[in-house]
C-alpha positions in Angstrom: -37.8 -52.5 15.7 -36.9 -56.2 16.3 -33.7 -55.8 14.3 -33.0 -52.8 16.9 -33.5 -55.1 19.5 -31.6 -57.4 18.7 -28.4 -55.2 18.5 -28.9 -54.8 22.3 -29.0 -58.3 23.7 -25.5 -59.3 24.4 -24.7 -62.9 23.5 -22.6 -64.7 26.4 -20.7 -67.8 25.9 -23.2 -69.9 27.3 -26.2 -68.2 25.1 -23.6 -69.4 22.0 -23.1 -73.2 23.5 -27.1 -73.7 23.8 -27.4 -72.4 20.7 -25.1 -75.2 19.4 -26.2 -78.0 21.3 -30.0 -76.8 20.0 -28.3 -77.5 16.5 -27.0 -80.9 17.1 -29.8 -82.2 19.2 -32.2 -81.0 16.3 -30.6 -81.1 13.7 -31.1 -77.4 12.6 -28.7 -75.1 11.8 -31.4 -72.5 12.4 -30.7 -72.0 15.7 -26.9 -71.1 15.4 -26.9 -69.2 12.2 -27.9 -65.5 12.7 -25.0 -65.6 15.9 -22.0 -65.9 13.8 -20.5 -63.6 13.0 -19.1 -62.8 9.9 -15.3 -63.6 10.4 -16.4 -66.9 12.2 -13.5 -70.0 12.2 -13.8 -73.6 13.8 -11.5 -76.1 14.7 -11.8 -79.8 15.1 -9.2 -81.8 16.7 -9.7 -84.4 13.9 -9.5 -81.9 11.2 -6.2 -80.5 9.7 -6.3 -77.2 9.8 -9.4 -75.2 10.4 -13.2 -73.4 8.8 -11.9 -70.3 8.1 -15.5 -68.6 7.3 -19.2 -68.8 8.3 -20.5 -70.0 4.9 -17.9 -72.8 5.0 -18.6 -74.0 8.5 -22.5 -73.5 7.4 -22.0 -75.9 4.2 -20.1 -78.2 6.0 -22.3 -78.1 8.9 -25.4 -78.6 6.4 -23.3 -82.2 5.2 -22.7 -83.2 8.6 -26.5 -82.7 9.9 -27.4 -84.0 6.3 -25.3 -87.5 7.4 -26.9 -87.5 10.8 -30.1 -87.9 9.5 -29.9 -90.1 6.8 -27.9 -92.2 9.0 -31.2 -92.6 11.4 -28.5 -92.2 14.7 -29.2 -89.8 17.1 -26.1 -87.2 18.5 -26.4 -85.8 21.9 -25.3 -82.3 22.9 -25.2 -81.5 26.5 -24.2 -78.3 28.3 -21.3 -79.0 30.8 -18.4 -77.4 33.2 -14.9 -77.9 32.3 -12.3 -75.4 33.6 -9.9 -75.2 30.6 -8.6 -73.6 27.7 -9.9 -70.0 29.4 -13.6 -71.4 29.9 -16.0 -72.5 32.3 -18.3 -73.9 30.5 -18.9 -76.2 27.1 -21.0 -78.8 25.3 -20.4 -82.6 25.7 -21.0 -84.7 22.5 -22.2 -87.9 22.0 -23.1 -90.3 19.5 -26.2 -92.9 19.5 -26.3 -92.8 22.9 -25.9 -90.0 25.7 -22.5 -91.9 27.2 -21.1 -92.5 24.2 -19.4 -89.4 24.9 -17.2 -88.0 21.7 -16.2 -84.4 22.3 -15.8 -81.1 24.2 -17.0 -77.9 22.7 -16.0 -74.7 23.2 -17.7 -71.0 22.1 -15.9 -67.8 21.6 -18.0 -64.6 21.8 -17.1 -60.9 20.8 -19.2 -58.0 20.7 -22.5 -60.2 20.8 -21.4 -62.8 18.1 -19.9 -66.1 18.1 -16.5 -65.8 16.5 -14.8 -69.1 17.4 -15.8 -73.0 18.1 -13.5 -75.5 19.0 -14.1 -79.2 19.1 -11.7 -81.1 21.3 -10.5 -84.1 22.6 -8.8 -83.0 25.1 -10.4 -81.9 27.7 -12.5 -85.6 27.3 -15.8 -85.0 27.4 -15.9 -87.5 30.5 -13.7 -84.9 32.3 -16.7 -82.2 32.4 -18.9 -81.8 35.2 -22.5 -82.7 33.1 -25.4 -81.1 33.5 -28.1 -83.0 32.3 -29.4 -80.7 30.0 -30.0 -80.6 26.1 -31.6 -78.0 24.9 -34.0 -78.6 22.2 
C-alpha cells in the first residue's frame, strides 16, 4: 500500500531542493536517496566533468558528509529564488557560518524523480533572494 502511494505523489523541484538542503544541514543522505532516480548525474562547477550515476554521487556524497563531520564545521543549506538557468528556485550553500555563502544549487525533476543537480558558481549564491529557511 505505501509503495502504491508513493508512485502517486509527484515530486516538484522544490520537494527535490528541501530534500537536499535536509541532507547537508543533517548530514544524512537519507533524506535524498529514495528520490533519485536511477539515471541520476551531477555537476559541480569545481569538478571536471560530471557523477554520471546515483551510486557514484551516493559514495561520493557519503565521503563528503563523512569530511563534514569529522571536520566538526557546520554547512548551511538554505532554500532561495534565483531566476536562472530555467529555474525559480535553488539552495544557497554555506560553510561554517550561514554568510559564508559557497554555492547555488539547482534540482531537475522528471516523472517524480530527481534526475539532475547542479552546483554553481554562477549564479553567486549572494545573487539569490534568501529565504531564511533550512530545513532539518
Amino acid at each position: 500500500m505505501k509503495h502504491e502511494m508513493d508512485s502517486q505523489i509527484k515530486l516538484t523541484e522544490i520537494d527535490a531542493l528541501r530534500a537536499y538542503a535536509r541532507m547537508m544541514n543533517t548530514l544524512d543522505m537519507s533524506h535524498i536517496e529514495p528520490l533519485l532516480d536511477e539515471n541520476f548525474r551531477y555537476s559541480s562547477q569545481w569538478m571536471i566533468g560530471e557523477i554520471p550515476s546515483k551510486q557514484e554521487f551516493l559514495d561520493y556524497m557519503e565521503s563528503v558528509l563523512s569530511s563534514i563531520k569529522q571536520s566538526c564545521s557546520r554547512t548551511y543549506a538554505e532554500i532561495a529564488h534565483a531566476n536562472a538557468w530555467g529555474h525559480d528556485e535553488c539552495v544557497v550553500t554555506a560553510e561554517g557560518e550561514k554568510e559564508n555563502l559557497v554555492a547555488t544549487v539547482f534540482a531537475h525533476v522528471k516523472n517524480g524523480k530527481i534526475t539532475r543537480i547542479d552546483m554553481c558558481g554562477d549564479p553567486p549564491p549572494s545573487a539569490t533572494m534568501r529565504t531564511g529557511k533550512y530545513p532539518s
